[in-house]
Every structure is written in C-alpha cells, then in structure tokens.
N, C-alpha and C positions, 0 to 999 in steps of 0.2 A: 553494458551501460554505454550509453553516447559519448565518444572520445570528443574533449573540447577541442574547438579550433581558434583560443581567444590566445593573444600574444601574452607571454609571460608579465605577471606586473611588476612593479620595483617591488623593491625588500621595505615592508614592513615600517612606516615611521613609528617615532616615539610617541607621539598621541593618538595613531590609530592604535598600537598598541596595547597603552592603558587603557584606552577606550572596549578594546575587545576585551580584556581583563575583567574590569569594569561591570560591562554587560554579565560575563560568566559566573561574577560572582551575584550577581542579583538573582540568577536563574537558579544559582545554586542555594540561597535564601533562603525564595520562594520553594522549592522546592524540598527543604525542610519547615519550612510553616507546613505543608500541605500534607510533609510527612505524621503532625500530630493529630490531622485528621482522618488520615486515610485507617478504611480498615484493614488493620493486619492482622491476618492469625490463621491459626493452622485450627480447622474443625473435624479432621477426620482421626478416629480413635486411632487406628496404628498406621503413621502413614511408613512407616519403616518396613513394615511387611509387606507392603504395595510397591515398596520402590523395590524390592528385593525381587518380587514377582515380573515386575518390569523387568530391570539389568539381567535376570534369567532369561528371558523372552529376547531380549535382544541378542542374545550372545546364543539363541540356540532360536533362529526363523522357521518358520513353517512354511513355505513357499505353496505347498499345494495342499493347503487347509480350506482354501476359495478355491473352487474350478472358473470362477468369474474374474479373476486378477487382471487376467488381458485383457477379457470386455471391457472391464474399466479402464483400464489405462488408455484403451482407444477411446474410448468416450471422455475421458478426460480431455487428450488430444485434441477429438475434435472437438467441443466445445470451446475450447478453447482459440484452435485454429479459425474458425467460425467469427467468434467474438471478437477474434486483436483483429483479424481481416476487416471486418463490418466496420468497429470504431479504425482502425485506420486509415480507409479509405472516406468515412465522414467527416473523420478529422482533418485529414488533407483537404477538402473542400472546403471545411469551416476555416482553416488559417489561413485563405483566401480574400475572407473579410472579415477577418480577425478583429481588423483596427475597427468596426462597430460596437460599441457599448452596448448594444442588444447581446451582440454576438458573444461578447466576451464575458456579460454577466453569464447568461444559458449556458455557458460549455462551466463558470465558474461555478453554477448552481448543480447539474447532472456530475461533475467530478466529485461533488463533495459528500455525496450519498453514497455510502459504501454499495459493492456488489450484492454485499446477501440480502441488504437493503432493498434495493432494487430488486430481487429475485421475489423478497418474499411480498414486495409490489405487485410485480407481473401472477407470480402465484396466485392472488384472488380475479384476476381477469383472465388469465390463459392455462390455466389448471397445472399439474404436474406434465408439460408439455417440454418440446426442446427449445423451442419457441422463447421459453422463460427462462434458458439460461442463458443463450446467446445473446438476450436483449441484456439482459443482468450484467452481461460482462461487454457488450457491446458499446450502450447508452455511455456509462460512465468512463471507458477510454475513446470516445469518441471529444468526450471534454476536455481529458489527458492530451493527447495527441495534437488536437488543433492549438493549443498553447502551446506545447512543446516545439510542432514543429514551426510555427508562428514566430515562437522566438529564434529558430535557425535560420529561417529565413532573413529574416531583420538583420542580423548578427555575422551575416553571410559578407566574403570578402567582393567589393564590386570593381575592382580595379578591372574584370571586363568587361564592362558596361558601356567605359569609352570606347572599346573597339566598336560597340554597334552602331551598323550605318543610319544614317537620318531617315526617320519617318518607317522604321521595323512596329510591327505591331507590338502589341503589351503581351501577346498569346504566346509570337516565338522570338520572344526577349526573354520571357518565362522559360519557355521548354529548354530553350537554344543553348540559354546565359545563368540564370540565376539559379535552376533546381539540379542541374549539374555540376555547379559549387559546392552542393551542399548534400545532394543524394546519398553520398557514404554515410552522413550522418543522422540521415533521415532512417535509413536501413540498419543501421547499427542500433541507433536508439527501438525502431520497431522492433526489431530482436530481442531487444531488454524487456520490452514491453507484453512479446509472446513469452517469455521466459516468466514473468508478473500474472498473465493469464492462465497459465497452466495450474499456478497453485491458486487461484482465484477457483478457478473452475474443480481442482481437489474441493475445497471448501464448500462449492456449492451441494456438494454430497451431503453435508449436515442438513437439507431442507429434504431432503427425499430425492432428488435428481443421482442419478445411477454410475456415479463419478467417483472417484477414489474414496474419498471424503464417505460415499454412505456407507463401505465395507468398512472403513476404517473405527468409524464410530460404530458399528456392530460388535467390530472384533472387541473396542474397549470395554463394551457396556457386558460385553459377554466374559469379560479379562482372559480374554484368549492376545496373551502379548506377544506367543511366535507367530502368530498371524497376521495380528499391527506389524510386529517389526519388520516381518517380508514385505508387509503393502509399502513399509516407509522406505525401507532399502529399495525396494523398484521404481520410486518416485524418484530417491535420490539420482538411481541408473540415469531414469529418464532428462534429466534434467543434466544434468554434468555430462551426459553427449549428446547434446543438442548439436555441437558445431557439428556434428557428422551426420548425423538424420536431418535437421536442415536444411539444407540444400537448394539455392535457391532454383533451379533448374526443377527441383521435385515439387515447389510452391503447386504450383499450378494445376498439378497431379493429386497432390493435398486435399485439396478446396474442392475439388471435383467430387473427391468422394467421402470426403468426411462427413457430411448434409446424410449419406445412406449407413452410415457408422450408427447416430444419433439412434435412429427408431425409434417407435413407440407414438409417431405421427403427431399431428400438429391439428386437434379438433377444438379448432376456434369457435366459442359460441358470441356471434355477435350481443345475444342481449346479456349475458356475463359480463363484459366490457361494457355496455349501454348501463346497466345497471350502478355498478362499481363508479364509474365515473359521474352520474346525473343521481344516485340515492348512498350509496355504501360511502364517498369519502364528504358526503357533506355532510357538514355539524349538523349535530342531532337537534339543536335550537333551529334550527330553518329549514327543516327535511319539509315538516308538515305545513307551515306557513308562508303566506304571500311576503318578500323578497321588502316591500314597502311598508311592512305591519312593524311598527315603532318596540311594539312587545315582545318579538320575535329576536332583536337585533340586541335587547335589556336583558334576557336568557343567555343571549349569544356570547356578549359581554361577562357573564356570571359563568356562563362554562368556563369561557378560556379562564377567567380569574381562577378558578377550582383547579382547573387541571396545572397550570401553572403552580402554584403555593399547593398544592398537594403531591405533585411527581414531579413536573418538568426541572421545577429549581432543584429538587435533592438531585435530580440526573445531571443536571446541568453540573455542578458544585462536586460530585463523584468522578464524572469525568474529567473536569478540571484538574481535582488533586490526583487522580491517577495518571493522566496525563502527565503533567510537572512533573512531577516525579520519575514515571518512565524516562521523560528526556535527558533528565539529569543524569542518573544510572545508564540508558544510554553513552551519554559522553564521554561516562568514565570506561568503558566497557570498550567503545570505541579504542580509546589512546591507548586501552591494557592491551585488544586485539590489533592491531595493524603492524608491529614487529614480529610477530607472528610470519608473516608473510611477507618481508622489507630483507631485503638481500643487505642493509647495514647493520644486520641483527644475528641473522640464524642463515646456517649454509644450507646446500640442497636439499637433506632428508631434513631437517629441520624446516624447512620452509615447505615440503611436500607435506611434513603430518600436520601445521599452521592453514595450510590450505584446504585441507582434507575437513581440518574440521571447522573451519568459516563456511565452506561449502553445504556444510550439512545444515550448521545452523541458519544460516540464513536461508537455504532451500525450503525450509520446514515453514510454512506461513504462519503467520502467530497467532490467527484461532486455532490449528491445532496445538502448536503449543503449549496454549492458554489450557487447549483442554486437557491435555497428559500432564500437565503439573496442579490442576484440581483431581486427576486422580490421586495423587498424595496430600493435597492440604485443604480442600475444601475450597468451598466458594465464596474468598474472600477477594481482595484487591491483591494480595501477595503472588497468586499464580499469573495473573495482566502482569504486572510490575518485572515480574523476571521473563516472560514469553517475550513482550514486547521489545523488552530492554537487550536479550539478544538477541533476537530477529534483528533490528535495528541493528545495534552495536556492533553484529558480525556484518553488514552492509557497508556500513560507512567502514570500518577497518581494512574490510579486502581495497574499499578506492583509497583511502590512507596507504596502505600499503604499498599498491601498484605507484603513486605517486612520489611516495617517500622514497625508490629506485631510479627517479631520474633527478635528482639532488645531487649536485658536485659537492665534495667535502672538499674542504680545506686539505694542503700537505698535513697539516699537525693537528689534525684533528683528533678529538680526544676517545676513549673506549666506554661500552657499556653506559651505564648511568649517566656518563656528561655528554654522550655523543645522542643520547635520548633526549635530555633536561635540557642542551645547549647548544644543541646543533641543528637536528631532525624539527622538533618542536616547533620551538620558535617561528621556522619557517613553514610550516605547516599547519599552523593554530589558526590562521585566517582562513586556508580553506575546509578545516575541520568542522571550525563552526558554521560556514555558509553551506557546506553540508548536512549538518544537525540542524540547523535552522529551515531547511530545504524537506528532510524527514518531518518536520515537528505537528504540521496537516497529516500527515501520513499515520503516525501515534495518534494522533485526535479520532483518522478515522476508524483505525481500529479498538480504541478505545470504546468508541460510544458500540460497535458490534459486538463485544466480549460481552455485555450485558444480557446475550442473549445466553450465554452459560450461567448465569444468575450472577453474577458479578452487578452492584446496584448501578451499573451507570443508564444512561442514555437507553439503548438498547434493549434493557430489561426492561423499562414502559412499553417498548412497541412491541413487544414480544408478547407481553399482558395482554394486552391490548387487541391484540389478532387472537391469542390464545379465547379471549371473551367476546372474538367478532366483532369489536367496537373498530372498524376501519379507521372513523373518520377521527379517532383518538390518537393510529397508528400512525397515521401520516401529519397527524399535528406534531407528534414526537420525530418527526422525519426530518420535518421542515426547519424544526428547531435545530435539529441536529447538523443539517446544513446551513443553517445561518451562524452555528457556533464554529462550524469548518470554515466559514469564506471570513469569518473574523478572525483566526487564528491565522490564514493565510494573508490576509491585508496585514496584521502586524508582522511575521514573520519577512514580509517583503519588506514592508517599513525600517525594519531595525537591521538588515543585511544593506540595504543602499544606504544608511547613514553611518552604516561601518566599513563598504566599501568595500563588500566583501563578495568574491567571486569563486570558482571553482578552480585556477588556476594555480600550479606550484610557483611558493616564493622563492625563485633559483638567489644560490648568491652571484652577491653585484661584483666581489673580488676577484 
C-alpha cells in the first residue's frame, strides 16, 4: 500500500466526533433495513459434508494433481505483469491532465467497470486471446492510477520549487523537482497495485483464460479440494514473496519476456471488432432502422422501459442491499481484525499467526471466495456477504494494524479492553472510517460481478444476457453498473470531506 506523506492532523474534536459517530450509526441502520431484504439462506442439502471434504483437502494438498500449476502461475504473472505495466504507464500520462473534466470523468468511467467486466467485453471482439486479458486488467487501472497518482502529485511537498532558477521549463521542473518528491510513492503504490493485478488476473481464469483461476475452478467443480488447496497455497507463496522476486533491476527482464509466457497468439479479426461495435452492442430498436425514424426511437424508449422495471432495478436494489450490508460487517470485522497484528495487543508469535492469517484472507480475491463459500450454502447473498466482508475487513485491519504501532500511549495507560475502547480507538476511528469509506466503490464493484455466480445482483443480467448473445443488453447492464459505481464514489467522497477525514494516524497531543 502507498505509505502517506500527509502531516499528522490534531486529535480528534468533539463535533467531528459525534459527527463520525453519527454517520456510523446511520450506515449501520441502513444496513439492517437492507438486512430484511437481503436473501439469506443456505440451499445446499448437507453443506456440513462439503465443508468436511474441503478442511480435509486443505490439511492434505496435492501438489502434483495438475502437471500445469507452473504454467499457470507464469501465466498468471505475466498477465498480470503486462496489465499493471500497460495501465501504469497510461495512467501516468493521464495524471498529467488530470485536472480536465473530460479526462477525469473517462479514467472515472473505465475504473468503475470491473476487470471480468471488461474481459468478458473484449471477449466478444478479441476471442479467447491474450490480448483480452491484458486489456481487461489494463483499461481499468489505467483509470486507477492516473487518479492516484494525480492525487500524489497535487499533494506533493513543493518547498523545492523555490529553489528553481527563473524561466526552467515545466518539462525539467517536472523531471528535475516534483516527480522526485514523490517517485517512492508512486512505486510503492505501483507495487500494491501489481500485487491487485495478480489476483485480478487468478480471476480472470473463471472466463476461460489459462490463469490460476481456470484450474482452480476445475478442481472445485470436480471437488478435487487437494488440488484447489495446493493451487491456493501456491498463490499465497506467490504473493507473500513478492519483495524478493520483485526486484526492480529484474522489472525490465520481466516485461521482456512475459508477452512470450502468454502464448496462444493474438488472431485479431478486424470485422469481429467492426461488427461488435457498428451491430452487436446497438439496441436492437435501431439496429434495422434510419437513426431519424421517430418509431424507431418510441421502441427505443419501450426497451429501456422493459429492461429497466424487468432486471435493471431488481439488480440495481440486490446490489444495493448486499453492498450495505457487506460494508457494515466489514467495519465490524475490520476493528475485530487489526489487534491481530497491533504490537499494543499480541507479542511476536501472536502477531506472526494475526498476520499469517490477514495475509491469507485478504490474498484470496473475493470472487473466489464468494465461490468456495457457495460450495457449502448455495447461491444466495450469504456466501458475497462473508467473501466480501473478509476480503475487505482483513485489508483495512492489516493498515489499522500497522498504523495502530506508531501511537504513543500515555505513562498510565490502561490494559486489554480499555486500552482498545479508550485509547487505540478513539484515535483511530477517523482513519478507519476514511478507509472503509475509501473500500466502499470497491464492495460495489465486486458486488455487482459475484452475480455472475448466480448471486441476483447486477452481474447476473449481464451474464444472461451474453449467455442469450443479446450484447447490446450486456452492455446496457454495464453501463448501469458503472453509473451506480461513480455514484457511490461521488458520495463516498462527499461524506469523507465533510467529516474530514484523511488516512493519517490521530497521534496524541500530550
């Protein structure tokens, strides 16, 4: 994650306070209103004999049940590699003219489209190619990135600025002054980013692309769980020693030959793309008719009516309440998780098995998780609700965590339960929540993609919807789905700047 470079803020006043309180408790409401809609329940006859068959398969891997484990893992790699390279080197261009309202809606528009989204986009234009994954993970952190690094740069300290002489150009005032302020944090964050990409790119194995993800979902559908569990444990491998394979001197070594990892070539048919674009995603009211025919536009009108009041609003209203919900359980799951790993809690081996296991859960992205917990309860809203809710809650906890270690206590400070409730807390509830409010786009977007496991949200229309060739249906569920992302993140911003609330630890003032 991007280490902040922002100055400590004061401690906490009594109305901002109440105010975050306040807000908490409304999200927490809302989020039992949404509980007596949601569906919960377990539909699988014995899911106790499935989970036994799992916990067995974990506790005894198969490591060499796939002669393929490696190819994949390199293929995961470089897809991945490929992808965070492509979007971060666009994204750095793009937070160049960032400050354009063209510029910033487009990176807000392509971010808010999940990856598999995107994939199974490119999918009908570029076939089962490599092509379609790297754009798939490409496009959408190139929207990532040029925000992010957009706001470091802004945020960047310029006290050398007056060193430069009169009349230096903006070119090497840039290179010279300002991206050398901030380059560690550009690279750190890129880092977290490549680390985001790897299980993006597992995932994208659920479409048919030849990445963790396709063996993984073989092994389950075949309930071979020593063979899931070796695939899972070698992901975890891969991931938890990144800082050592990394390397930025190897980067360049990487990139070179990841493109011939891939295989399996790149047979682009131009009229597939001519097609897809000029007949497959236009409404089926104007495919046959002139563009000016008044009747053509009165159909037009009567679709969207249908598809709307027939799918969009149930998906819309599904992912809502799973959403909300997840956030909630998040939060709590957060505060339960972050002493875990808080050296004012738990001593060395206690803080190594706290890390061990944040590490795991959050390593695991949460379409698979989603989908190893409908191996035991079915496909209702219950297996998103808990996939989501750790995935999340073990991310924010680990930065809870690391943050809760550089807090001075008091001499008399108190033990256990009050040095939790009245010490740690307190000062750490401002940037818990600008944290979870910082997640809460992130839940949205993984929300409306779980539907493609039959979960009713968002997702499961556009899944229909390709499953029955109707494109231009697919992408109507797409668009929606991204208009309900960039709304969830205008409020999410809205409601952090009126509470003031930053990523920074509140030290005490005494």
């Amino acid at each position: 994650m991007v280490k902040s470079f922002y100055k400590p803020d004061p401690v906490i006043s009594r109305p901002q306070n109440t105010s975050m309180v306040r807000v908490s408790l409304i999200f927490v409401g809302v989020a039992l209103f949404c509980f007596y809609f949601a569906d919960i329940s377990i539909t699988t006859h014995d899911p106790w004999l499935e989970i036994d068959r799992m916990i067995a398969g974990v506790f005894a891997p198969d490591f060499l049940a796939t002669s393929a484990i490696g190819d994949a893992l390199l293929k995961t790699v470089s897809f991945a590699f490929i992808g965070v390279a492509m979007g971060a080197i666009a994204g750095f261009l793009l937070a160049q003219i960032f400050h354009f309202r063209v510029v910033r809606l487009l990176c807000s528009f392509v971010r808010s489209i999940h990856e598999l989204f995107w994939a199974l986009i490119f999918l009908q234009m570029l076939g089962l190619t490599p092509i379609t994954g790297i754009l798939a993970i490409g496009l959408p952190y190139a929207g990532i990135c040029a925000k992010v690094y957009s706001e470091t740069l802004d945020e960047a300290q310029t006290n050398a600025l007056q060193a430069v002489p009169y009349g230096s150009s903006i070119i090497s005032t840039f290179f010279y002054v300002r991206l050398p302020e901030v380059w560690i944090h550009i690279v750190n964050y890129t880092t977290y980013r490549f680390e985001c990409g790897l299980r993006s790119s597992a995932v994208l194995g659920f479409i048919g692309l030849p990445t963790l993800g396709f063996y993984l979902e073989t092994a389950f559908n075949e309930g071979n769980y020593s063979e899931a569990s070796a695939l899972l444990i070698t992901f975890y491998i891969l991931i938890a020693t990144i800082r050592y394979w990394l390397r930025p001197k190897l980067i360049g070594f990487y990139l070179i030959f990841a493109p011939f990892l891939l295989g399996g070539g790149a047979d682009i048919q131009v009229g597939n793309i001519a097609r897809f674009l000029t007949v497959d995603i236009v409404p089926a009211p104007l495919r046959e008719s002139s563009l000016l025919d008044a009747s053509s536009w009165i159909d037009f009108f009567y679709w969207t009516a249908s598809l709307i009041n027939s799918q969009a609003f149930p998906g819309i209203i599904a992912t809502v309440v799973l959403t909300q919900i997840a956030l909630v359980v998040t939060g709590f799951l957060s505060l339960a998780f972050f002493p875990l790993i808080s050296e004012k809690f738990l001593g060395k081996y206690g803080r190594m098995i706290g890390h061990l296991f944040l590490v795991v859960i959050r390593s695991t992205p949460e379409f698979i998780l989603a989908y190893i917990f409908l191996q035991f309860w079915g496909p209702s809203m219950l297996p998103a609700i808990v996939a989501l809710s750790l995935h999340n809650g073990a991310i924010i906890g680990h930065l809870m965590g690391r943050y809760s270690n550089e807090i001075s206590l008091r001499p008399d400070h108190a033990k256990a339960i009050d040095l939790y409730g009245f010490e740690i807390l307190p000062r750490l509830y401002g940037q818990f929540l600008a944290f979870l409010f910082y997640r809460w786009e992130v839940i949205m977007r993984e929300t409306a993609i779980l539907g493609i496991l039959g979960i009713a949200t968002l997702g499961f229309y556009v899944d229909s919807a390709l499953a029955d060739i109707r494109l231009d249906r697919a992408l109507f569920f797409i668009v929606i789905t991204a208009s309900l992302n960039i709304g969830i993140d205008s409020l999410s911003r809205y409601i952090r700047n009126r509470l003031r609330l930053s990523r920074t630890v509140q030290h005490n003032s005494s």
